[in-house]
C-alpha positions as CSV (number, residue, x, y, z in Angstrom):
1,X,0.0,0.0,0.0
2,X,1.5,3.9,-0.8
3,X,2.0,6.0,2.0
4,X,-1.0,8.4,1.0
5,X,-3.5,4.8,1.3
6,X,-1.7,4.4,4.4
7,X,-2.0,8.1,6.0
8,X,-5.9,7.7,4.5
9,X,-6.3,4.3,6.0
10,X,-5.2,5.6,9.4
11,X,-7.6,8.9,8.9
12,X,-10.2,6.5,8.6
13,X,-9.5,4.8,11.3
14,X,-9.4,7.9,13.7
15,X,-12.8,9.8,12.1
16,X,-14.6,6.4,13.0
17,X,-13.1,5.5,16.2
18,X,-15.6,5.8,18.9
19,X,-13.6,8.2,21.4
20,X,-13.2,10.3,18.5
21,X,-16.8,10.4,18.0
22,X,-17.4,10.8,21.7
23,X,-15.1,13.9,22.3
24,X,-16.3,15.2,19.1
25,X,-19.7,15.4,20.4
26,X,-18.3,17.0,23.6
27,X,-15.9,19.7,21.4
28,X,-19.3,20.9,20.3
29,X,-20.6,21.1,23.6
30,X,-17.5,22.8,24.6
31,X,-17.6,25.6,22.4
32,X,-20.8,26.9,23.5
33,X,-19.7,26.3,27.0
34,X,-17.0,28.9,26.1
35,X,-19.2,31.3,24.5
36,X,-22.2,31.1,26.2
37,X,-20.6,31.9,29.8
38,X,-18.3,34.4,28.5
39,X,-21.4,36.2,26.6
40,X,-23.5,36.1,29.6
41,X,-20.4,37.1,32.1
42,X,-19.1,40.1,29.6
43,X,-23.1,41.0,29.6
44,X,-24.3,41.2,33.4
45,X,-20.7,42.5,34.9
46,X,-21.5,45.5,32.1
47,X,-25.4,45.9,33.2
48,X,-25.4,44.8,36.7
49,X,-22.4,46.7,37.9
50,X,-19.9,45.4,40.3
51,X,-22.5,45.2,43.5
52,X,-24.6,43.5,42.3
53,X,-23.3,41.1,39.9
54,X,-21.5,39.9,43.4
55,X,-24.6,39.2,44.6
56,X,-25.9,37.6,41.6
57,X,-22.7,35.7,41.3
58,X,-23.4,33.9,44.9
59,X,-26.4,33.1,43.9
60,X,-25.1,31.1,41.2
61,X,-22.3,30.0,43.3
62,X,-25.2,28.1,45.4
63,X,-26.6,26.8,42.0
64,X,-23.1,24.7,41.3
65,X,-22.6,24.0,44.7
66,X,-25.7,22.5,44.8
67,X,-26.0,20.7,41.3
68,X,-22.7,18.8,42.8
69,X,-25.7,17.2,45.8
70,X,-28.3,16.8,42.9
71,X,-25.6,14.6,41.0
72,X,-24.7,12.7,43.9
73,X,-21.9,11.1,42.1
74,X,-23.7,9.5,39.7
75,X,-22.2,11.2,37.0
76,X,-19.1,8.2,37.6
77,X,-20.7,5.8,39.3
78,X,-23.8,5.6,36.8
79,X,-22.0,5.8,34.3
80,X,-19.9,2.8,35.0
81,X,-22.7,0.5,35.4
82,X,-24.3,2.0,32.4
83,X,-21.0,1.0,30.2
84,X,-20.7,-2.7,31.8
85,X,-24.6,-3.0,31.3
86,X,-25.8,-1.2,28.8
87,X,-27.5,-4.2,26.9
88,X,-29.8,-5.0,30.0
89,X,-32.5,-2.3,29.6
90,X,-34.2,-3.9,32.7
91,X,-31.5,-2.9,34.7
92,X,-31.4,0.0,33.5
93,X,-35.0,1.1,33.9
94,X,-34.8,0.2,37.5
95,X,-31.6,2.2,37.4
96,X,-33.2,5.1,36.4
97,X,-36.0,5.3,38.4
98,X,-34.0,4.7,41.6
99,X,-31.7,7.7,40.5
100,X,-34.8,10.2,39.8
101,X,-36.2,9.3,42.8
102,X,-32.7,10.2,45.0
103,X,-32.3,12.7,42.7
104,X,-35.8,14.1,44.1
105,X,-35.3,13.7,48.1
106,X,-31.9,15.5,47.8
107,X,-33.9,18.5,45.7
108,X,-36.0,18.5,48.6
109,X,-32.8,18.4,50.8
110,X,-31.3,21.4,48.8
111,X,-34.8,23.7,48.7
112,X,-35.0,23.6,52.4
113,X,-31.5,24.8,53.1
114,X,-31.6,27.3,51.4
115,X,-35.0,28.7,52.2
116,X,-33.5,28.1,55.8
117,X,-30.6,30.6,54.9
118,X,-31.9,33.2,53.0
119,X,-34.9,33.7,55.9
120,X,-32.2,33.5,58.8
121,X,-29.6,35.5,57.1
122,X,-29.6,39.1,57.4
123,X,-26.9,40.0,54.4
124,X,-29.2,39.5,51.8
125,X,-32.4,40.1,52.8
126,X,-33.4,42.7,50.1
127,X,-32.6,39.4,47.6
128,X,-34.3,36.9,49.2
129,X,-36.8,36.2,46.0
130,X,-33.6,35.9,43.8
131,X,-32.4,32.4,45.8
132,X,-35.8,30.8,45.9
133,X,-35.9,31.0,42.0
134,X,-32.2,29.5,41.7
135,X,-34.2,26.8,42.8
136,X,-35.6,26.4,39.2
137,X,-32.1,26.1,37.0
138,X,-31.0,23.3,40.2
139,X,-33.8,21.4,39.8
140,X,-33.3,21.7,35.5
141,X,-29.6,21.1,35.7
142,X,-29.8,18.2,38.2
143,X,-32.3,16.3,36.2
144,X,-30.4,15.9,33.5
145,X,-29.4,12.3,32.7
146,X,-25.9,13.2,30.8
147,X,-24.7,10.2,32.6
148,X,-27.0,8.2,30.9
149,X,-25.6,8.8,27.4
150,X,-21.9,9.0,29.2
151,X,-22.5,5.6,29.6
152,X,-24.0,4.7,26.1
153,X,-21.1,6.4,24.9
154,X,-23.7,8.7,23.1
155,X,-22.9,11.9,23.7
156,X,-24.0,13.7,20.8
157,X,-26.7,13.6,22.9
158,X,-25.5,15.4,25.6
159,X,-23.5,17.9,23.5
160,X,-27.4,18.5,21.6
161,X,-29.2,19.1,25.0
162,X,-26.0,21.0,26.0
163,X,-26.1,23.4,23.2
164,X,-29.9,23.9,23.7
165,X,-30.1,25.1,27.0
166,X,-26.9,27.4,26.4
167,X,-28.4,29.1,23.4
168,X,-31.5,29.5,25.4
169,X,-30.1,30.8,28.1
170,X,-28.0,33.6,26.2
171,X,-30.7,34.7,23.7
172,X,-33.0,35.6,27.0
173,X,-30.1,37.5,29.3
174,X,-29.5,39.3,26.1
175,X,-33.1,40.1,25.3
176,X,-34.2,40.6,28.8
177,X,-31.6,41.6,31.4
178,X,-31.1,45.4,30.3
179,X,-30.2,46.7,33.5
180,X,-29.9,46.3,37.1
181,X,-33.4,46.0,37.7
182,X,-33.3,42.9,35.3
183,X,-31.2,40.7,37.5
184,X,-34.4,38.6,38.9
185,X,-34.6,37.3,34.8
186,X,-31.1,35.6,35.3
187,X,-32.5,32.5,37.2
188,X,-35.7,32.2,35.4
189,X,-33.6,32.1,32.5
190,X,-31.7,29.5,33.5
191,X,-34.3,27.8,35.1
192,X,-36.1,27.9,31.3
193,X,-33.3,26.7,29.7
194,X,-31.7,23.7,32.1
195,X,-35.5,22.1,32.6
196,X,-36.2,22.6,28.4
197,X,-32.7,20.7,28.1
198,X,-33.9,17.8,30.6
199,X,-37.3,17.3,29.0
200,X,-35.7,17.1,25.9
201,X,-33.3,14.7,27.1
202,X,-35.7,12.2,28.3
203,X,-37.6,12.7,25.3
204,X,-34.6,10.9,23.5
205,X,-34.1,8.4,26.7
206,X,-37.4,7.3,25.6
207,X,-37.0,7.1,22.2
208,X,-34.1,4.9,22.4
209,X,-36.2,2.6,23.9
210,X,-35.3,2.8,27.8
211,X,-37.9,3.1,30.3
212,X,-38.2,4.1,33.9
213,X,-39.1,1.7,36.4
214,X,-40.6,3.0,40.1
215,X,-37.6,1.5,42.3
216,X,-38.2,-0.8,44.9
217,X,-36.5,-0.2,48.4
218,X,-33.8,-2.9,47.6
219,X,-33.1,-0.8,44.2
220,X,-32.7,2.6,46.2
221,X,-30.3,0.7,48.6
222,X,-28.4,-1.1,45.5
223,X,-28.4,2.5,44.2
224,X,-26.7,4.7,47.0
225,X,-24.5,2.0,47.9
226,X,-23.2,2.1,44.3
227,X,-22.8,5.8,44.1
228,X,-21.6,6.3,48.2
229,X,-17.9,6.5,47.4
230,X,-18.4,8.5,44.2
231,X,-20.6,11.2,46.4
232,X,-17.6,11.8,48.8
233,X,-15.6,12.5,45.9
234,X,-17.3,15.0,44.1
235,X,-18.5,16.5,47.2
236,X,-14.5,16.9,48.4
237,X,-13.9,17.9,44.9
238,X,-16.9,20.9,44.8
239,X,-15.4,21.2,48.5
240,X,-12.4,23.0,46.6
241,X,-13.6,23.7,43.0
242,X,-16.9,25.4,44.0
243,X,-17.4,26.4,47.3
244,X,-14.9,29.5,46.7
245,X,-17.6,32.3,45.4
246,X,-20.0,30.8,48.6
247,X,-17.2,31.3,51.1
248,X,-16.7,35.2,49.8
249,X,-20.6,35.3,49.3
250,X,-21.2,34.9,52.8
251,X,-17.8,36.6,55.0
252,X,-16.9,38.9,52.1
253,X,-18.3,42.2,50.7
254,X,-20.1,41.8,47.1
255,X,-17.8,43.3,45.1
256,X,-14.9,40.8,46.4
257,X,-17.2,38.2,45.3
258,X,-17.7,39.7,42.1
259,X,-13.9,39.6,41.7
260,X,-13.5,36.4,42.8
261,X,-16.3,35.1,40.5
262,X,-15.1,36.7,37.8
263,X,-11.8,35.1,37.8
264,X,-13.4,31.7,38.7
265,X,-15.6,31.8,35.9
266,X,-12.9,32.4,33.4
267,X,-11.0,29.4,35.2
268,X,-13.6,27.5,34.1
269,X,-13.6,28.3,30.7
270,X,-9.9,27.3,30.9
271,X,-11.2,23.9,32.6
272,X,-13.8,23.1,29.8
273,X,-11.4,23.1,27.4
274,X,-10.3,20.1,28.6
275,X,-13.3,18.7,29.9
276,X,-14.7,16.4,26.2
277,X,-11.4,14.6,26.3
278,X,-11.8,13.6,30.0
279,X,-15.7,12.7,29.7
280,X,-15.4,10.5,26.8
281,X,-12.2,8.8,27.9
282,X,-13.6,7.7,31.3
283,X,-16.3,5.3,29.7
284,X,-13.8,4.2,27.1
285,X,-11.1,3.3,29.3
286,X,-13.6,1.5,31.7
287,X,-13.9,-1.1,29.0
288,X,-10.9,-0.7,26.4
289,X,-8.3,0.4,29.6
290,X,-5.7,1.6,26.6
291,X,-2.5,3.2,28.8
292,X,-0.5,4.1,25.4
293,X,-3.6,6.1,24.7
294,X,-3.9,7.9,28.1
295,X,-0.1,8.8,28.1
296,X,-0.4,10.6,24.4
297,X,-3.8,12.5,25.4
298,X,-2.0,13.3,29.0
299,X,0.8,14.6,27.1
300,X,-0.9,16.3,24.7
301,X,-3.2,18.0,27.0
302,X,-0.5,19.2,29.7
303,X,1.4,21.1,26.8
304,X,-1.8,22.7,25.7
305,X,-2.6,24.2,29.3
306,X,0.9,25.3,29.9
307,X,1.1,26.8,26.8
308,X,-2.4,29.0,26.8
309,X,-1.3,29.8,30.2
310,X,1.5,31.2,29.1
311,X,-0.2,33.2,26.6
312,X,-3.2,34.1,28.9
313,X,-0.5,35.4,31.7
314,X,0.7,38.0,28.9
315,X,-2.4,38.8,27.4
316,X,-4.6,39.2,30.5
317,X,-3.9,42.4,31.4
318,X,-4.9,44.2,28.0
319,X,-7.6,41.8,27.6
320,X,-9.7,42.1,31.4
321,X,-9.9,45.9,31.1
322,X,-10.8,45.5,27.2
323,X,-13.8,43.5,28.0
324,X,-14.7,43.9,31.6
325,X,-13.8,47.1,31.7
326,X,-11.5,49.4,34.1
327,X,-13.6,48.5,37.3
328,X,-12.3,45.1,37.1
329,X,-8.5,45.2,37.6
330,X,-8.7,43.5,40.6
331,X,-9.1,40.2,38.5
332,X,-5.6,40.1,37.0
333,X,-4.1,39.3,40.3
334,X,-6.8,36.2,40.9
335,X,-6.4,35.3,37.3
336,X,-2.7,35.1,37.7
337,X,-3.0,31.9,40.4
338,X,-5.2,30.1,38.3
339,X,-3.0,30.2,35.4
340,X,-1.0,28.0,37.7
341,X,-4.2,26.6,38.6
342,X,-4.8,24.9,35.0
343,X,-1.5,23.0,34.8
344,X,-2.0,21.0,37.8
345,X,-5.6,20.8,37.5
346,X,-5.3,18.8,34.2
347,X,-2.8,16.7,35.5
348,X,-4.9,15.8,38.6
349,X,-7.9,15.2,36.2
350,X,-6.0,12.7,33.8
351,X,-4.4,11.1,36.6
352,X,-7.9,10.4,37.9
353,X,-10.6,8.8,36.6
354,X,-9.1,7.8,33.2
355,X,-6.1,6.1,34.8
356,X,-7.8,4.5,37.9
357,X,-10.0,2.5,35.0
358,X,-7.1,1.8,33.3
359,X,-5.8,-0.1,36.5
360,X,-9.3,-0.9,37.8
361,X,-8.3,1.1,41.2
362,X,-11.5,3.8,40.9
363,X,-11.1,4.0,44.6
364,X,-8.0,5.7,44.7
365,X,-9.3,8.8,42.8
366,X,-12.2,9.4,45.0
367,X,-9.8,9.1,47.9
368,X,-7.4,11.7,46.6
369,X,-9.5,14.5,46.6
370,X,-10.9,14.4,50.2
371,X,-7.3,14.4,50.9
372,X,-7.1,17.6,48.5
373,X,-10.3,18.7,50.2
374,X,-9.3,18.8,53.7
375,X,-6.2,20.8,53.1
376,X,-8.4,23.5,51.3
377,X,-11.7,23.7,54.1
378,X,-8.5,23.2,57.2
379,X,-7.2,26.4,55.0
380,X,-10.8,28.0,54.9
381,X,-11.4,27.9,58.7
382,X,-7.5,29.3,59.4
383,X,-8.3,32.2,57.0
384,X,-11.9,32.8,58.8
385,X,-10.7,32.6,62.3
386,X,-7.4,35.3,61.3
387,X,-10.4,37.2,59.5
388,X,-8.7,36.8,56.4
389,X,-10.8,35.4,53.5
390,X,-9.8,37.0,50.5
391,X,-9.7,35.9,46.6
392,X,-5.9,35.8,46.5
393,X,-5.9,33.1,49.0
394,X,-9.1,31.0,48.3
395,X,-7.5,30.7,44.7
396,X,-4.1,30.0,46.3
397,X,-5.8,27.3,48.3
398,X,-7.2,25.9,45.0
399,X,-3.7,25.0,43.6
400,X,-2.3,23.6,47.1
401,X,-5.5,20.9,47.3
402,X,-5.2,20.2,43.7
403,X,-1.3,19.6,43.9
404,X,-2.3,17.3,46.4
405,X,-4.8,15.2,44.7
406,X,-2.5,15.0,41.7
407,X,0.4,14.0,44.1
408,X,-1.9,11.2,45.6
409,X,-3.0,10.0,42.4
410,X,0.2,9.6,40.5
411,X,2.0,7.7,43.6
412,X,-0.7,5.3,44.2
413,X,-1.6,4.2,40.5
414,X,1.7,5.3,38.4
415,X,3.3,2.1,40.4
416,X,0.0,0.2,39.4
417,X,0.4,0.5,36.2
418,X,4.4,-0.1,36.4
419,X,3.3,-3.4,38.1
420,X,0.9,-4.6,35.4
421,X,3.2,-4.0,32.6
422,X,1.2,-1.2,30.7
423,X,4.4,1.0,31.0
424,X,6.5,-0.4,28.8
425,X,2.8,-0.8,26.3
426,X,3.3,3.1,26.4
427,X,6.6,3.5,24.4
C-alpha cells in the first residue's frame, strides 16, 4: 500500500473510532460552553455593575454547589454500570428510576436549606426572592441524565441538550436583562433553559427505547451504595472547586465576590477546554483500559494548558480591562493563580478517573481528593478565624489541594500501572 493509502487508511480509522466520535460530540458542547458563559459574564458585569453582579454571582455559586448534591456522584458511578450494562434495559429502567427518585429527596434536601438561609440570614435580605428562584435552573440542571448517554457512549446527545439550554439561556439575558433591575430574569432564565434541556433529554431516553421503572427499596439501597464513594468524591472535589464564590458570598463584601467570580468563571472556561477529552475517555477506558492512549492525550493536553497559560499570563492584562472594563482590575491578580491553577488541575484530572479504569483502582481517585479537600476547608477555617478570606488566598488554596490530589493519584496508581506492565505498552 502507498503511503498516501496508508495516511488515509489511518484517517479512517481515527474519524470512525468511537472516542473520536465521543469527544467530538463533547468539542461541540464545549464551544458553546466557552461562548455562552463568556457572553452572559461580559453581559451582566456591564449591566449589573460590580454590586450587584456579586450578589448575583453567589447566587449562582449556590446553584453549582448544589448541582454537585443533585448529582450525587452519579455522574461516575452511573456511568460505569451504564457502560458494563448497557445491553440490560431492565437494569437499567430500574436504574433510572432509583436515580430520579434520590435525585428528588436530595432537591427537597437542597430547597430547604436554602429557604432556611436566606430567611435567617440578614446579608441578603433585600434578595431573598432571587435564591428561591435559583431553585428552578437546580432542579433543570440536576435532572439531566448526561450520565446516561456517558454511559452509552452517546454523547451527541449530551452535546445537543448541552447546546440547547446554552443558546436558550443567552438569547434571554440578552433580550431581557437590560439593566440592574433585570437581575431577577437571570435564574428564570436559567431555570427555562436547564429544565427545556432535561425534558428534551428524556424525550430521546425514551426514544431509544429505555424506560423508567418505580424502584423498589432494595433498588434505592443497591443504588446509593453504588454511588456512596463517588458522592464523597465530588463533594471533596466541589469542596475546593466550588465552594470558593460561597465562602466570599457569605464573610466577604459583594464586590470581592464579584472579583473572585469573575476570575473563577474564566477558570472555568480554561477547565472546559479540557473537559470532552476527560468525559469521553472515562467510559472508554472502563472497557478498552488503553494506557498508550492515556499517556499521548495526558501529554498532549498538559502542553496545551501550559502553553495557553502562558499566553493568557501576557495577554490578560490588555484583555480584562478590554472586556470587563477598568472596574475590574482587581481580577488580574486572581487570574494570575489560576494560570498556575490549569496545569496542575489537568494533571490531577487525567491522573484520575481515566487512569484509575485503566488499572481498575476507581477508589483511589475518590480518595485523593478528600485528601485535596481537607487541606483547602483546614485552610478555609484558618483564613476565617485570622479574619482573612480573600480571593488571592481562596485561589491559592485551589492550587495547594489540587497539587495534592494529583500527588496522591500519580504515587498510588503510576506504580500500578508499572506493576501490570502497561508502562512499557506506552513506548
Amino acid at each position: 500500500m502507498s503511503l498516501a493509502g496508508k495516511e488515509q487508511g489511518f484517517m479512517r480509522t481515527v474519524l470512525s473510532h468511537r472516542l473520536f466520535k465521543n469527544t467530538s460530540a463533547l468539542v461541540v458542547l464545549q464551544l458553546f460552553n466557552y461562548l455562552a458563559p463568556l457572553i452572559v459574564l461580559i453581559h451582566l458585569t456591564r449591566v449589573l455593575g460590580i454590586e450587584l453582579y456579586g450578589v448575583v454571582a453567589f447566587s449562582m455559586g449556590m446553584i453549582q454547589f448544589s448541582f454537585v448534591i443533585m448529582d450525587f456522584g452519579f455522574s461516575l458511578s452511573a456511568t460505569k454500570k451504564i457502560s458494563q450494562h448497557r445491553e440490560r434495559q431492565k437494569y437499567i429502567a430500574r436504574l433510572l428510576g432509583s436515580i430520579l427518585a434520590i435525585k428528588f429527596f436530595l432537591f427537597l434536601l437542597i430547597a430547604g436549606v436554602i429557604v432556611l438561609y436566606i430567611f435567617k440570614s440578614t446579608r441578603y435580605t433585600d434578595y431573598r426572592l432571587l435564591f428561591l428562584l435559583t431553585l428552578l435552573p437546580i432542579l433543570g440542571q440536576g435532572y439531566q441524565p448526561t450520565w446516561f448517554f456517558s454511559g452509552l457512549e452517546r454523547m451527541s446527545f449530551v452535546a445537543a441538550a448541552g447546546v440547547v439550554s446554552r443558546v436558550v439561556f443567552v438569547i434571554f439575558v440578552l433580550l431581557f436583562v437590560r439593566g440592574p433591575e433585570g437581575y431577577l430574569l437571570v435564574p428564570i432564565g436559567n431555570g427555562i433553559a436547564q429544565l427545556t434541556a432535561t425534558v428534551l433529554s428524556f424525550v430521546v431516553v425514551s426514544k431509544l427505547g429505555f424506560r423508567i421503572k418505580i424502584p423498589t427499596l432494595a433498588d434505592l439501597k443497591y443504588t446509593l451504595k453504588m454511588t456512596a464513594g463517588y458522592f464523597v468524591s465530588r463533594l471533596s472535589v466541589s469542596a475546593y472547586m466550588n465552594s470558593g464564590v460561597l465562602v466570599m458570598g457569605v464573610f466577604s463584601a459583594p464586590a470581592a465576590t464579584a472579583v473572585y467570580s469573575l476570575a473563577e468563571q474564566l477558570y472555568r472556561v480554561m477547565q472546559s477546554a479540557f473537559l470532552p477529552i476527560n468525559q469521553s475517555l472515562f467510559p472508554f477506558m472502563v472497557r478498552e483500559r488503553r494506557f498508550d492512549l492515556w499517556v499521548k492525550l495526558t501529554l498532549i493536553c498538559l502542553f496545551i494548558a501550559l502553553a495557553g497559560s502562558i499566553l493568557g499570563y501576557y495577554l490578560s492584562p490588555i484583555l480584562i480591562p478590554l472586556v470587563f472594563g477598568l472596574g475590574w482590575d482587581a481580577v488580574l491578580s486572581v487570574l494570575q493563580i489560576f494560570f498556575i491553577a490549569i496545569l496542575v488541575h489537568v494533571a490531577a484530572v487525567f491522573f484520575g478517573y481515566p487512569l484509575g479504569a485503566i488499572v481498575n483502582k476507581l477508589d483511589v481517585p475518590n480518595r485523593s481528593v478528600v485528601y485535596g479537600a481537607f487541606v483547602y476547608l483546614l485552610g478555609v477555617a484558618a483564613f476565617i478565624a485570622l479574619d482573612k478570606i480573600s480571593a488571592l488566598m481562596l485561589a491559592a488554596l485551589m492550587v495547594v489541594a489540587e497539587f495534592i490530589v494529583f500527588l496522591n493519584r500519580a504515587i498510588s496508581l503510576i506504580p500500578l500501572a508499572k506493576s501490570k506492565g502497561l508502562m512499557g505498552s506506552a513506548r
